[in-house]
LOPAKOL-470799 format. One line per 3 residues: number of its first residue (from 0); for each residue z, y, x of C-alpha. Coordinates in steps of 0.2 Angstrom, whole numbers. Layout:
% LOPAKOL-470799
NUM	Z/Y/X ~ ...
% end
This chain:
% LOPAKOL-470799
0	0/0/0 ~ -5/17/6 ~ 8/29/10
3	6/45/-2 ~ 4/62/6 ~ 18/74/9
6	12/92/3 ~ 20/106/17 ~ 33/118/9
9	30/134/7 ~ 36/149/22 ~ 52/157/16
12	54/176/21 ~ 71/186/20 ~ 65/206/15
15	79/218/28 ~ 84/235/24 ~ 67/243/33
18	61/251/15 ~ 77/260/13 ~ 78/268/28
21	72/286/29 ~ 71/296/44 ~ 81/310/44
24	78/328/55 ~ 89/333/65 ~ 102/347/56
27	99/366/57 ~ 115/374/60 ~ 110/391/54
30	111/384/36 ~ 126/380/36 ~ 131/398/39
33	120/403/25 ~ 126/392/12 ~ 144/400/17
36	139/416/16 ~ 131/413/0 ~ 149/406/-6
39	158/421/-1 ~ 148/434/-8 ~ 148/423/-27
42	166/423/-25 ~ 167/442/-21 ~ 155/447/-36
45	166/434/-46 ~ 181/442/-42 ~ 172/460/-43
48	168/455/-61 ~ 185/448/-67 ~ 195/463/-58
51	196/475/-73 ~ 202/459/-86 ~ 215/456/-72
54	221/474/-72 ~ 218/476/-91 ~ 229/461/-94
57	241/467/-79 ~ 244/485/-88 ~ 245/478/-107
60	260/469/-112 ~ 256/467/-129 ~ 237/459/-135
63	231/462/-151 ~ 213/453/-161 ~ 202/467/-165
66	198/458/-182 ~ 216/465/-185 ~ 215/483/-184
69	204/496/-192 ~ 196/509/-181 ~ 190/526/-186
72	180/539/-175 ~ 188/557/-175 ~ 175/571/-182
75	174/587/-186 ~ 168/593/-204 ~ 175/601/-220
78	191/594/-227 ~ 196/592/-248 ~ 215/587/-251
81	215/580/-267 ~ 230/569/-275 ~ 222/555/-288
84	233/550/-301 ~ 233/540/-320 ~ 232/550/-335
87	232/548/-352 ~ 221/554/-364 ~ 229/564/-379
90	222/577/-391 ~ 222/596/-385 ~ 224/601/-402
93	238/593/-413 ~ 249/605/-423 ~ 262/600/-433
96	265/609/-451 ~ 281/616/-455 ~ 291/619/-472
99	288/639/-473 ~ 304/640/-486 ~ 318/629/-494
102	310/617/-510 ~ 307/601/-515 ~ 288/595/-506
105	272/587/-516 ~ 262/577/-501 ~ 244/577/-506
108	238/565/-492 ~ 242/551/-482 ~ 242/546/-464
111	226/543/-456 ~ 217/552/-469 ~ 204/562/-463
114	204/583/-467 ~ 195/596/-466 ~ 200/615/-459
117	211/624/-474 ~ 212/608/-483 ~ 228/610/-495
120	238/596/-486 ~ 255/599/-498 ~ 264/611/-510
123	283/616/-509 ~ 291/620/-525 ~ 304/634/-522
126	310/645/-537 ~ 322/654/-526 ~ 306/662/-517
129	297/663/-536 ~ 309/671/-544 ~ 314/684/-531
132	294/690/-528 ~ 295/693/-546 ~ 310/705/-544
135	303/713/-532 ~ 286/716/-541 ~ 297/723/-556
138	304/736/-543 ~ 288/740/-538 ~ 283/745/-553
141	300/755/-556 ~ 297/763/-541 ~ 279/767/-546
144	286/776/-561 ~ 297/786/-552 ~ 284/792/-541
147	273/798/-555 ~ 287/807/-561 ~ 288/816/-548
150	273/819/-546 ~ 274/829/-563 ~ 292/837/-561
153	285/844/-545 ~ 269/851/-552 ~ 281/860/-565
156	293/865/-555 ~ 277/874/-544 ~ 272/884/-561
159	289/891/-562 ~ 290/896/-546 ~ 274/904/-548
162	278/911/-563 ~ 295/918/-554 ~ 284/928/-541
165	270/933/-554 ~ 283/942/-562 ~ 291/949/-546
168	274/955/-543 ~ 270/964/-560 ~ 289/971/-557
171	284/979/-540 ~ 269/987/-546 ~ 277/995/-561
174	289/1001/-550 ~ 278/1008/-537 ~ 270/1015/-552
177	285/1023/-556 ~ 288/1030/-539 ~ 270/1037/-538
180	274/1046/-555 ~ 292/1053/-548 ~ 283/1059/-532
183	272/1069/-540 ~ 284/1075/-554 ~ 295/1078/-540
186	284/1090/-531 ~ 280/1102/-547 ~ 299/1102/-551
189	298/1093/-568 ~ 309/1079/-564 ~ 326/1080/-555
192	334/1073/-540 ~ 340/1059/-546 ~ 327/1053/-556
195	317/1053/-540 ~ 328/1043/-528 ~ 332/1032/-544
198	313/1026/-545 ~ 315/1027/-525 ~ 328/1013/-529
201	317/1004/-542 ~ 302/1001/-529 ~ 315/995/-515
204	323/983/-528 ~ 306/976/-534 ~ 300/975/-517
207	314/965/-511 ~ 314/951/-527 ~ 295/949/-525
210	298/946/-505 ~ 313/934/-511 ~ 303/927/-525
213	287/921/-515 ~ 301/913/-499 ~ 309/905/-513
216	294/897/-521 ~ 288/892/-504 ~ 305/885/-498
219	304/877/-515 ~ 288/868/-512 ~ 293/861/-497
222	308/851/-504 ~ 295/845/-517 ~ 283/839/-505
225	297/830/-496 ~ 305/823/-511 ~ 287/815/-517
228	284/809/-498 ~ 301/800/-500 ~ 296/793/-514
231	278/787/-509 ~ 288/780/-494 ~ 297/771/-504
234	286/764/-517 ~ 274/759/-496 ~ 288/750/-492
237	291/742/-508 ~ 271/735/-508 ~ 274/729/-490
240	291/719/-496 ~ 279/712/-512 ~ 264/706/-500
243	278/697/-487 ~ 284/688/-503 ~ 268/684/-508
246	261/677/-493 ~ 277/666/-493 ~ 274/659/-510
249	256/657/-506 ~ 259/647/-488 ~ 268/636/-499
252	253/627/-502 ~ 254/620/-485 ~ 232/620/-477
255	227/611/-463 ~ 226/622/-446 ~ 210/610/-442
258	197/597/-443 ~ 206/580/-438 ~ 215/567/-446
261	234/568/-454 ~ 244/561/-441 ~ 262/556/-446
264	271/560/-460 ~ 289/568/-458 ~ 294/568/-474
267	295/557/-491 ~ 287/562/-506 ~ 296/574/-518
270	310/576/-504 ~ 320/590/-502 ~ 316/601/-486
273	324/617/-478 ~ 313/631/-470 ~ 305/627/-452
276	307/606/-454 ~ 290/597/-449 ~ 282/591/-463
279	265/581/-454 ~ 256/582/-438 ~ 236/584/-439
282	227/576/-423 ~ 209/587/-419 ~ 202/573/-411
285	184/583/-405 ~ 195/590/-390 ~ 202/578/-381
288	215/582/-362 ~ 222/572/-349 ~ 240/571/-347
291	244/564/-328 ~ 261/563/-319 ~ 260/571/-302
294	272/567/-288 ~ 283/582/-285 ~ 278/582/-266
297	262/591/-274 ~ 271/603/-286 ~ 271/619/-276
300	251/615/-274 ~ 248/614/-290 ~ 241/630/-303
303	233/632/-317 ~ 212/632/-316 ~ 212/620/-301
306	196/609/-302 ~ 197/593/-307 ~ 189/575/-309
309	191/564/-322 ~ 187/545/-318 ~ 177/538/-333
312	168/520/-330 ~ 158/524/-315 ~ 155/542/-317
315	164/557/-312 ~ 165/569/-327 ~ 170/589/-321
318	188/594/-326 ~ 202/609/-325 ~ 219/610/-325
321	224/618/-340 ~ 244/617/-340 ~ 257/613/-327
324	276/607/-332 ~ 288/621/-323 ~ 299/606/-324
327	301/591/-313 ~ 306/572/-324 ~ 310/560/-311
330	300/566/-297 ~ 286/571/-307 ~ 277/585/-312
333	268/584/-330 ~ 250/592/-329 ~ 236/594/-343
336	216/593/-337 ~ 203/598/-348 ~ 186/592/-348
339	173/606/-342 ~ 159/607/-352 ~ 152/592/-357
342	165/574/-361 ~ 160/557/-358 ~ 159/550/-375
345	169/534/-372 ~ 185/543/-371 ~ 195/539/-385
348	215/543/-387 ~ 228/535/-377 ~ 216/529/-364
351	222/526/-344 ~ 213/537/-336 ~ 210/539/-316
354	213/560/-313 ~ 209/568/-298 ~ 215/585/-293
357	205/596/-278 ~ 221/605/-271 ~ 212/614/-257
360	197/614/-247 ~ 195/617/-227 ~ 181/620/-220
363	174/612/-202 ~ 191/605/-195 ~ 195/592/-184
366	199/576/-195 ~ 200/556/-198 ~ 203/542/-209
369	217/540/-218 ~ 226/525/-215 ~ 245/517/-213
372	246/522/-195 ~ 251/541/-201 ~ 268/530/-210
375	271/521/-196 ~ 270/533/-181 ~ 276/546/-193
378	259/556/-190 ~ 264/560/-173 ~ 257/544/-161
381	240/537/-162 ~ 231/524/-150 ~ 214/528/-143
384	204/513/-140 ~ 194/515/-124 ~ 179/505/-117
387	188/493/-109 ~ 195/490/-125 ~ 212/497/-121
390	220/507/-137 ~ 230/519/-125 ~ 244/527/-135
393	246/545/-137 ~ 254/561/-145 ~ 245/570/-158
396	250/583/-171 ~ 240/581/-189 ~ 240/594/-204
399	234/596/-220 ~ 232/576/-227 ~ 219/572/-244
402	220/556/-250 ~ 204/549/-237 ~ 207/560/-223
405	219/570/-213 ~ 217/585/-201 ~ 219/582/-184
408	228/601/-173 ~ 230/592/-157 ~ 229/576/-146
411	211/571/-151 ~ 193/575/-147 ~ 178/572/-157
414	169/555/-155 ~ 185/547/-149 ~ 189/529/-158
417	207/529/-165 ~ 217/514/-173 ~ 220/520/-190
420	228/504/-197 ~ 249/502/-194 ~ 254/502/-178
423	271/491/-180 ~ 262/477/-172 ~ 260/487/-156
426	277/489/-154 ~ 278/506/-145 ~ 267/500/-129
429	258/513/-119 ~ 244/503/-120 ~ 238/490/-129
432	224/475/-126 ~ 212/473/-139 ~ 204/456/-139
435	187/450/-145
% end
């Protein structure tokens, strides 16, 4: 048998570490320095950028978010104090009717019943008042009487005394007749000496009751004329008294002073009621005012015809102060405003009502927002915030104050950034870091 025939096996090879091997050049040394270098100067800009941080974190002891505060920038401009407060709204025009004399009263209308100007409203019965203008119109006519009378005694009494002087005067021309008769008999010797001076006598005697007669008469017709003015004055004042007592009777029928609706009643029907007692109230409700409560800081600001606004829905309707309560009710001061011009016609009575008052108005001054930090630094300390984000405290001095702004007299510029919320949380640091 034939021997098979081995087959050779195949040439094992072991790979080595020749295709890993790569030739490196010989080093430079001058990189090295460079890369050092380069080390140095990154760690100098790096230290260069973080240095302000450092000394901003260094000088601050107290940090505070800037989502925290408010910031306002100071500028310059006009400024309006104001004070906004809640009124009411009630009617301008609401008398109340009063009992014009003592009676017993008929009301002729209810509440809530709508009235129309010198509508009769009630009656008051009162016989005392009756009865007594009804006396006094007798009198009147008494004295009317008496008036005309003397009308006719003076008128006689005026004949008279002119009948006294026309006889004193027919007395002195006789005489002086007389005497013309005596001079001439006188002068041809018919008549003696004694008849002479005697007709002398009668002519001086006629002369003197003719003077007296005529002063008598008009001494006489003075005291008439006075007498009849006494009498006309009385019988004036008697017409006066009668027209005071018929007005009373006739404001017994109570009228409505205006156009409105009865308010409340005061009294009961057929009650009994003494002169000046409220009888009912009538509401005019075409003119409506605001009545707002005003915090007595404000009540030496306040006067009458100050412009105001009146907050109605969205709009802003033109308004003046109309009255001003000298009186303060706890810490307040009671004013009225009245629409100017024109009313929004949603205003009904009784409606809340946000009032706002223009107490004064400074032009181009120095001012800013409004905000807590005034309470809490007791406007005298505010913080400037810087660039570097560093509110820096710092004294200032503020003046007049509205209810969005407050003037700034000194420690702040225009443009600079001030903290306007409440600076309680900074806890009287000099500085302060605000964080991002």
């Amino acid at each position: 048998m034939q021997a098979a025939k081995s087959n050779p096996l195949p040439e094992l090879k072991i790979a080595d570490t020749s295709a890993q091997d790569v030739q490196v050049a010989p080093k430079k040394p001058w990189l090295r320095w460079v890369l050092l270098g380069g080390g140095v100067i990154a760690l100098v800009l790096l230290v260069w950028l973080a240095l302000p941080a450092v000394q901003r974190w260094a000088g601050s002891s107290v940090s505070v978010p800037l989502d925290r505060l408010r910031i306002a920038t100071v500028g310059r401009g006009n400024l309006v104090r104001d004070v906004s407060v809640q009124g009411q709204v009630v009617a301008a025009v609401s008398p109340t009717v009063f009992a014009p004399a003592d009676g017993t009263i008929t009301l002729l209308t209810e509440a809530g019943a709508s009235v129309e100007k010198g509508q009769e409203l009630a009656r008051i019965d009162s016989p005392e008042l009756t009865n007594r203008l009804q006396q006094e119109q007798a009198n009147l006519q008494r004295l009317d009487v008496a008036l005309r009378r003397q009308r006719i005694e003076s008128r006689q009494k005026s004949l008279d005394n002119q009948r006294v002087v026309d006889l004193a005067a027919v007395t002195l021309e006789a005489a002086d007749r007389e005497k013309r008769r005596a001079d001439e008999g006188y002068k041809i010797n018919s008549i003696s000496a004694i008849d002479f001076e005697k007709a002398q006598d009668d002519l001086r005697n006629a002369e003197l009751s003719h003077t007296h007669a005529v002063a008598n008469a008009e001494l006489d017709e003075e005291r008439l004329a006075f007498e009849l003015q006494t009498r006309e004055l009385e019988l004036e004042g008697q017409k006066l008294l009668v027209e005071d007592l018929a007005r009373q009777v006739d404001e017994l029928s109570l009228l409505s002073p205006v156009t409105g609706v009865v308010g409340n009643l005061l009294v009961e029907q057929k009650a009994a009621v003494t002169r000046n007692v409220g009888v009912l109230t009538v509401v005019d409700l075409t003119v409506f005012e605001v009545e707002a409560q005003v915090p007595e800081s404000y009540a030496d600001d306040l006067g009458i015809g100050m412009a105001a606004e009146i907050l109605v829905g969205n709009q802003s309707w033109p308004a003046t102060v109309v009255a001003v309560s000298p009186e303060i009710v706890q810490n307040q001061v009671t004013t009225r405003l009245r629409f100017a011009g024109e009313r929004s016609p949603s205003v009904r009575q009784n409606q809340r009502l946000t009032t706002r008052i223009l107490l004064e108005e400074r032009p181009d001054v120095l001012k800013l927002s409004r905000g807590q930090f005034l309470d809490s630094g007791g406007g005298r300390v505010a913080y400037v915030l810087g660039d570097d984000y560093v509110a820096r405290r710092r004294s200032i001095e503020v003046g007049a104050r509205s209810l969005s702004e407050v003037e700034v007299l000194a420690g702040l510029k225009p443009g600079e950034r001030v903290v306007v919320s409440s600076i309680d949380q900074f806890r009287g640091a000099e500085s302060v870091l605000v964080t991002q």
